[in-house]
C-alpha positions in Angstrom: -16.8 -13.3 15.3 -16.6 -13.7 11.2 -16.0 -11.1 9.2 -13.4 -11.0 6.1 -11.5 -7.2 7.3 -9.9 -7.3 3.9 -13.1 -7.3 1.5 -13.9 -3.6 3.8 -14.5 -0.8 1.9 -12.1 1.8 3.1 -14.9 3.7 5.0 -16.2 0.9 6.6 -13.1 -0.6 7.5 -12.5 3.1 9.3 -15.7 2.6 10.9 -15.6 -0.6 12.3 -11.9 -0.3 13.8 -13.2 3.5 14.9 -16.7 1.8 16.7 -14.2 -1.0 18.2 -11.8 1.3 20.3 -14.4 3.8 21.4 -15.9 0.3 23.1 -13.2 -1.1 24.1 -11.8 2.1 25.7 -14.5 3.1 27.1 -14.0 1.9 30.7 -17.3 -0.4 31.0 -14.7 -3.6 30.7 -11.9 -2.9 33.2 -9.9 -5.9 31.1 -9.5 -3.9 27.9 -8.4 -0.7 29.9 -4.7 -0.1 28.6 -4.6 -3.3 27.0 -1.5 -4.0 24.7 -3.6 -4.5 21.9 -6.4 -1.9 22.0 -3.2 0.6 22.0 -2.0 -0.5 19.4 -5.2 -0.7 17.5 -5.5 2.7 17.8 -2.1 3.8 17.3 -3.1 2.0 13.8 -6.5 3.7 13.3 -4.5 7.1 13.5 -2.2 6.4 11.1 -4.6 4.7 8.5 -7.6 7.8 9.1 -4.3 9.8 8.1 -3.8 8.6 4.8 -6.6 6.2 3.7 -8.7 9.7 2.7 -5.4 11.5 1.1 -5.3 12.4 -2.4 -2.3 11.1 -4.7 -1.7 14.9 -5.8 -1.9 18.1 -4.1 -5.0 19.5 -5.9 -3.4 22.4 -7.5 -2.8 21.0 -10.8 -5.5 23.2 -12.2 -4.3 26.3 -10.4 -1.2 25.9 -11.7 -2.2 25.3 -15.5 -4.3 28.5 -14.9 -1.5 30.7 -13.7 0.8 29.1 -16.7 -2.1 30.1 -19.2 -2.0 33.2 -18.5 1.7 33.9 -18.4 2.1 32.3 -21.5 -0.7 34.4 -23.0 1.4 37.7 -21.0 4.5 36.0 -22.8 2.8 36.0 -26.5 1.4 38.9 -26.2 4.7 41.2 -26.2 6.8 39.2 -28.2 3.5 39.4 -30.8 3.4 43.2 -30.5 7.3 43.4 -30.8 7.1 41.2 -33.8 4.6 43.1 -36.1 6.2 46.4 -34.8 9.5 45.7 -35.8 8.3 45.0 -39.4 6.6 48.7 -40.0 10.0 50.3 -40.7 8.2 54.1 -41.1 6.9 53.6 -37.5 9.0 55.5 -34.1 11.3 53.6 -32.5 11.1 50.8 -34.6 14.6 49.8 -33.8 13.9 49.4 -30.3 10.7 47.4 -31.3 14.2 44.9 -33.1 16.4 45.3 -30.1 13.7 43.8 -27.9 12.6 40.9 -30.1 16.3 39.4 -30.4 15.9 39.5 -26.4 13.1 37.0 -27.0 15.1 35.1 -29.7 17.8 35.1 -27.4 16.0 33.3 -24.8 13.6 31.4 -26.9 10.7 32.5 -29.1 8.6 29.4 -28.3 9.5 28.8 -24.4 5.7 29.4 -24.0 5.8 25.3 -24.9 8.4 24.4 -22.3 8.2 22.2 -19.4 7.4 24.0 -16.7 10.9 24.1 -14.9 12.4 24.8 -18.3 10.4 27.7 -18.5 10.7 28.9 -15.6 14.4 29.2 -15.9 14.4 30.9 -19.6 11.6 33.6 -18.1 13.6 34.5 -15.0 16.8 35.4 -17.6 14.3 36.8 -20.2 13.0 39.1 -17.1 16.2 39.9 -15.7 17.0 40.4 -19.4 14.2 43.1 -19.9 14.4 45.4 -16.8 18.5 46.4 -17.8 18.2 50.1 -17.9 18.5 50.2 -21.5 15.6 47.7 -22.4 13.5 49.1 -19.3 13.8 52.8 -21.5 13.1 50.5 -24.7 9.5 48.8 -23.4 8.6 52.5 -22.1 8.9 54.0 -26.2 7.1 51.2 -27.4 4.4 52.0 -24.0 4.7 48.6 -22.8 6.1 49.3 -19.4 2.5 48.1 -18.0 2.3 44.7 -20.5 5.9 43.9 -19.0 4.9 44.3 -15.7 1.5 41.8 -15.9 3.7 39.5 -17.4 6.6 39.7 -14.8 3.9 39.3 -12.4 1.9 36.7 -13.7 5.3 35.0 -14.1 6.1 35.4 -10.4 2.3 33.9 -9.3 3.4 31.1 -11.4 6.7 30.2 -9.5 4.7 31.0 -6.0 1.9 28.6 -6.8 4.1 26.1 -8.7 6.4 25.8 -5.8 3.5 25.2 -3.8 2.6 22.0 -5.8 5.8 20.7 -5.5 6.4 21.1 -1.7 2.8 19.3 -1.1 3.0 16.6 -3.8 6.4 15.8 -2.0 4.8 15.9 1.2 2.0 13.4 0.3 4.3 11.0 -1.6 6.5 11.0 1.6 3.7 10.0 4.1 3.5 6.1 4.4 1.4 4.7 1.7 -2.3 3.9 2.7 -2.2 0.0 1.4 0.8 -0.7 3.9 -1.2 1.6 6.9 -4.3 -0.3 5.8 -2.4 -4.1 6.0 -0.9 -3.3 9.5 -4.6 -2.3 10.8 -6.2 -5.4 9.2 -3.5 -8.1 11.2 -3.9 -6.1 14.8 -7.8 -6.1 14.3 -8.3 -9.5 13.3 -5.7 -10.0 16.6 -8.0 -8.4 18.7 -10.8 -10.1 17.2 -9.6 -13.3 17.6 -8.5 -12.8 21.4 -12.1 -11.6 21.9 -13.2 -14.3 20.4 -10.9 -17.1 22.4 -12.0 -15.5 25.8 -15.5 -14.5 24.8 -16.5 -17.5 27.5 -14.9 -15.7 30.7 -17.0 -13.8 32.8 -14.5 -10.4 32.1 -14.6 -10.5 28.2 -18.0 -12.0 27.7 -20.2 -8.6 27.8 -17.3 -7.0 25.8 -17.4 -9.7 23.1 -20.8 -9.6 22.3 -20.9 -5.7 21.9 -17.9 -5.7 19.9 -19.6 -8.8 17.5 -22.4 -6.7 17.2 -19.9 -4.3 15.6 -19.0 -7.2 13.5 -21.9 -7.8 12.0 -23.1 -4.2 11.3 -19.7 -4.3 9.2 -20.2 -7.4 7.3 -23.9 -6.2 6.8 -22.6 -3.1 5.3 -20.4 -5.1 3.2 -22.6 -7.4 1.7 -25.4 -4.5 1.0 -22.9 -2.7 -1.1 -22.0 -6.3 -3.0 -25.9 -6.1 -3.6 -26.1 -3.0 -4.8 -23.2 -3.4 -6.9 -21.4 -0.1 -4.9 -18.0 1.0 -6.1 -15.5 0.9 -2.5 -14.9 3.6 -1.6 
């Protein structure tokens, strides 16, 4: 029973230890029933299927510069119209239009390019800023009660879907790494392998070698057809 587990593809390494316990625990070799080893072969499997498949990141890194985008454009798009209103001085309430741009000044005219966290932090006090009773009766003059609102809103979605991101990318990076998983699988197989293959000659273990070589050499087939075909491992 020759096969190098280590040159597996992922998926085929899945496959063959997969195939291997669904024989061996099947119950047609009373030998391997609640063997030591089969157990932990597929107390291994478990763990490897777990990871081997998992992405590095959480997948929402194109949510989340979506929901920035737009909160940034939200963002830009007030302080814009508070900017060029401000600078019409025959225009109504064109002080207010100057009260509510130093608010922006105040808490950073170009936080639209922050990091994310440091953003976050300057639009929750910009916010918090803008809904004081006074600027709250400011926004309605200029009639952007409704603009403020999208943005607030938009800026919430961000932190919702932002925390999100964090909490899974933690959550992944905290789950055993699949190369360790994978190394632990590879030294109980070829274990099991070789044990198969010591007492492949006793009347017990014979039947149960052969079946499980077969599994053998439908990996190491697989193997060499994607060296052949000059596959990518997947």
């Amino acid at each position: 029973m020759k096969i190098s587990v280590q040159r597996l593809s992922t998926k085929d390494l899945a496959t063959l230890t997969k195939r291997t316990i669904n024989v061996s625990a099947s119950g047609k070799y009373p030998a391997l029933t609640n063997h030591p080893l089969v157990n932990e072969l597929s107390t291994y499997y478990t763990n490897y299927d777990a990871v081997y498949t998992k992405k590095t990141f959480s997948g929402k890194v194109k949510d989340v510069a979506e929901a920035d985008r737009d909160r940034d454009f939200a963002f830009s798009g007030i302080k814009a119209f508070v900017n060029g209103y401000r600078q019409v001085a025959s225009v109504p309430n064109v002080q207010d239009a100057e009260d509510l741009y130093q608010v922006f000044v105040e808490f950073g005219l170009n936080l639209d390019r922050m990091s994310y966290s440091s953003q976050n932090a300057q639009m929750k006090k910009l916010i918090e800023a803008m809904e004081s009773p006074d600027n709250t009766q400011k926004l309605g003059n200029l009639s952007l009660s409704v603009a403020f609102t999208e943005m607030k809103t938009k800026h919430e979605y961000f932190e919702e879907i932002f925390e999100e991101q964090t909490e899974a990318n933690a959550g992944l990076r905290q789950m055993q790494s699949a190369s360790s998983v994978r190394r632990s699988l590879e030294k109980t197989l070829k274990s099991y392998f070789n044990m198969l293959t010591a007492l492949k000659d006793i009347p017990d273990w014979k039947d149960a070698y052969a079946e499980v070589n077969e599994l053998v050499k439908a990996a190491r087939n697989s193997a060499v057809a994607r060296k052949k075909n000059n596959e990518e491992p997947e």
